[in-house]
DRENDRENLUM-809372 format. One record per atom (N, C-alpha, C): residue number from 1; atom name; y, x negated, z. Coordinates in nm, 2 decimals, m for minus. Atoms other than C-alpha are relative to their C-alpha. Layout:
BEGIN
  pos  site      yy      xx      zz
  NUM    CA       Y       X       Z
...
REM end
This chain:
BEGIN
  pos  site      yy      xx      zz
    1     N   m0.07    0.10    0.08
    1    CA   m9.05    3.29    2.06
    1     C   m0.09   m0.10   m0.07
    2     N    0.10    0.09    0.11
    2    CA   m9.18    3.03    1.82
    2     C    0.01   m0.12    0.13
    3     N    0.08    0.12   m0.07
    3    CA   m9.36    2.74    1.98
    3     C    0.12   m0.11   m0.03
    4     N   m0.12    0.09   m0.01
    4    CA   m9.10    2.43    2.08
    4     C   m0.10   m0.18   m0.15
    5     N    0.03    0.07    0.08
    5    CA   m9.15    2.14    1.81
    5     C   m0.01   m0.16    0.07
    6     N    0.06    0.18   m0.09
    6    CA   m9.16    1.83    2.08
    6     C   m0.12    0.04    0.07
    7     N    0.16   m0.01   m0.09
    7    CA   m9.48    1.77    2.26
    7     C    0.00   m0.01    0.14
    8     N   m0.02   m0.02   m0.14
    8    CA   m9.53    1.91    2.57
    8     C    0.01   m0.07    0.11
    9     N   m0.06    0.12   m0.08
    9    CA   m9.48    1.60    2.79
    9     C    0.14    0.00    0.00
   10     N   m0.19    0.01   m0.02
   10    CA   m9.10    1.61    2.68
   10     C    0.03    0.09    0.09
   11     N   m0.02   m0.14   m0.10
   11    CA   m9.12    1.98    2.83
   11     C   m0.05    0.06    0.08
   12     N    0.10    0.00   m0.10
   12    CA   m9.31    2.01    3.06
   12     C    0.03    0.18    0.07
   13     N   m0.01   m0.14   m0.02
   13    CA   m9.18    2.33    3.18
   13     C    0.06    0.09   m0.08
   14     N   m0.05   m0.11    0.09
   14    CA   m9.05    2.51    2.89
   14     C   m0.09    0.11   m0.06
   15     N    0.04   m0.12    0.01
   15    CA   m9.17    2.88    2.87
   15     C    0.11    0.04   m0.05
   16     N   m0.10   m0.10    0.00
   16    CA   m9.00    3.14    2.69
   16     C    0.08    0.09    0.11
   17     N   m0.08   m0.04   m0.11
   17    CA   m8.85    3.26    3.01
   17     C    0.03   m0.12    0.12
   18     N   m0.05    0.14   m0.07
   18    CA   m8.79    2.94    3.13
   18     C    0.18    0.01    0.06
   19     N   m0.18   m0.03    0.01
   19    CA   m8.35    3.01    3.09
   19     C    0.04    0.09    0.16
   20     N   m0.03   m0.12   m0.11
   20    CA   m8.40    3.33    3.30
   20     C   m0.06   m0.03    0.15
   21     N    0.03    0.04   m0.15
   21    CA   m8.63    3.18    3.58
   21     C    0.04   m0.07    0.11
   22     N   m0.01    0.12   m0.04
   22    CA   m8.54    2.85    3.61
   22     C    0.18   m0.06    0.01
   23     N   m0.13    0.09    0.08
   23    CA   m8.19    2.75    3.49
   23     C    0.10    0.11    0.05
   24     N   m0.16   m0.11   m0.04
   24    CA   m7.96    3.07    3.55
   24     C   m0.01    0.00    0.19
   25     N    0.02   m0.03   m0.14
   25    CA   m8.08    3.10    3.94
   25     C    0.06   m0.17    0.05
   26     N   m0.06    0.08   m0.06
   26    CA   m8.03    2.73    3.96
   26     C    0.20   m0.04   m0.02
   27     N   m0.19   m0.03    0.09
   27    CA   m7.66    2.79    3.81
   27     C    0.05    0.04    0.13
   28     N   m0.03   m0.05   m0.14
   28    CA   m7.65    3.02    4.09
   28     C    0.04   m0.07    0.13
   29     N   m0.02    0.07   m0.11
   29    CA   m7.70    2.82    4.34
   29     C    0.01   m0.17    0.00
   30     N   m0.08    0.15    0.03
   30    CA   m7.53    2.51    4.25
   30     C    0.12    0.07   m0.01
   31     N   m0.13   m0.07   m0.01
   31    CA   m7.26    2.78    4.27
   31     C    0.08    0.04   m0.08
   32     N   m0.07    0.00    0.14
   32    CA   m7.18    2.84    3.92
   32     C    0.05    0.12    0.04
   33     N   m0.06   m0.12    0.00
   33    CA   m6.92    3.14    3.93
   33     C   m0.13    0.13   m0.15
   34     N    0.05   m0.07    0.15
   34    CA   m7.10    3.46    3.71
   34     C    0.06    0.01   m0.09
   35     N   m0.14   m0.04    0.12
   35    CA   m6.82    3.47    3.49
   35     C   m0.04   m0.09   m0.11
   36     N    0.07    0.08    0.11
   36    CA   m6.92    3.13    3.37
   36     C   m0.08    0.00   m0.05
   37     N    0.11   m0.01    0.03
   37    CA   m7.27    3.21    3.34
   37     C   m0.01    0.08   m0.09
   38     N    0.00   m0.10    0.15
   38    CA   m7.17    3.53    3.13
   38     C    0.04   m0.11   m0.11
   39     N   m0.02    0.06    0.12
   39    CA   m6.97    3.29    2.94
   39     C   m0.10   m0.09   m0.09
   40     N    0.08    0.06    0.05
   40    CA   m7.24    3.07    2.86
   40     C   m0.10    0.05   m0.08
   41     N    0.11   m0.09    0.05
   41    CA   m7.46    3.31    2.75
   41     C    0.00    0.13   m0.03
   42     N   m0.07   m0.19    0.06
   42    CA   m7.24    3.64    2.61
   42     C    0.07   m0.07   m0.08
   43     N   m0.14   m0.01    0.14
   43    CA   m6.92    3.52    2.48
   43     C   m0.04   m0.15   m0.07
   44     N   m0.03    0.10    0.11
   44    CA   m6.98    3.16    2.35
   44     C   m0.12    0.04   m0.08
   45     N    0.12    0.02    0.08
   45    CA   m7.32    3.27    2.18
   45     C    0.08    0.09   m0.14
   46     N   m0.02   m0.09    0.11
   46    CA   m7.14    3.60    2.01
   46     C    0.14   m0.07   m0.02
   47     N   m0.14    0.06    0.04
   47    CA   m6.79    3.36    1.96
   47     C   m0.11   m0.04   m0.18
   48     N    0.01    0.07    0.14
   48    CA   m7.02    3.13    1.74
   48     C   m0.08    0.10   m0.08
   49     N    0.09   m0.07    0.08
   49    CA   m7.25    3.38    1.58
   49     C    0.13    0.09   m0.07
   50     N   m0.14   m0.06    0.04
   50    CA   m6.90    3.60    1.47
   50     C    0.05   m0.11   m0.15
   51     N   m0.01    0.04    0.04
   51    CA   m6.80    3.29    1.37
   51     C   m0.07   m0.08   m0.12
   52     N    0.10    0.04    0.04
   52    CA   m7.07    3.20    1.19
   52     C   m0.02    0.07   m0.16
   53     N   m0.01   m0.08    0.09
   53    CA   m7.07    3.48    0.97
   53     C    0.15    0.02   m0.13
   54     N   m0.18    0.00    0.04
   54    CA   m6.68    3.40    0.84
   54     C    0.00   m0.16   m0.10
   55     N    0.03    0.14    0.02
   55    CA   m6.78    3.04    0.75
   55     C   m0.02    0.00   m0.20
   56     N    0.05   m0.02    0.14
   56    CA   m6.83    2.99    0.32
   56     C   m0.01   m0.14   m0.03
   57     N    0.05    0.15    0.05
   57    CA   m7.01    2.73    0.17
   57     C    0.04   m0.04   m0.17
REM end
């Protein structure tokens, strides 16, 4: 992915696989149901990207 545009002090641990290492496992175990977790990251991405494409300027 393209390099983050704040300086790495703000992000201290932001890797391109940061989401998948760090953040969905703690989802997990903070007990997030998977359903929500799909939803965060299946249906609201392809809702807005759908919608996205429908939009006229």
């Amino acid at each position: 992915g393209r390099a983050p545009s704040l300086p790495p002090e703000v992000m201290p641990d932001w890797r391109p696989t940061h989401l998948f290492k760090k953040v969905i496992p703690r989802l997990r175990e903070a007990g997030v149901p998977p359903e929500k977790i799909d939803t965060m990251l299946v249906e609201n991405p392809r809702r807005y990207f759908a919608e996205a494409g429908t939009t006229r300027c």
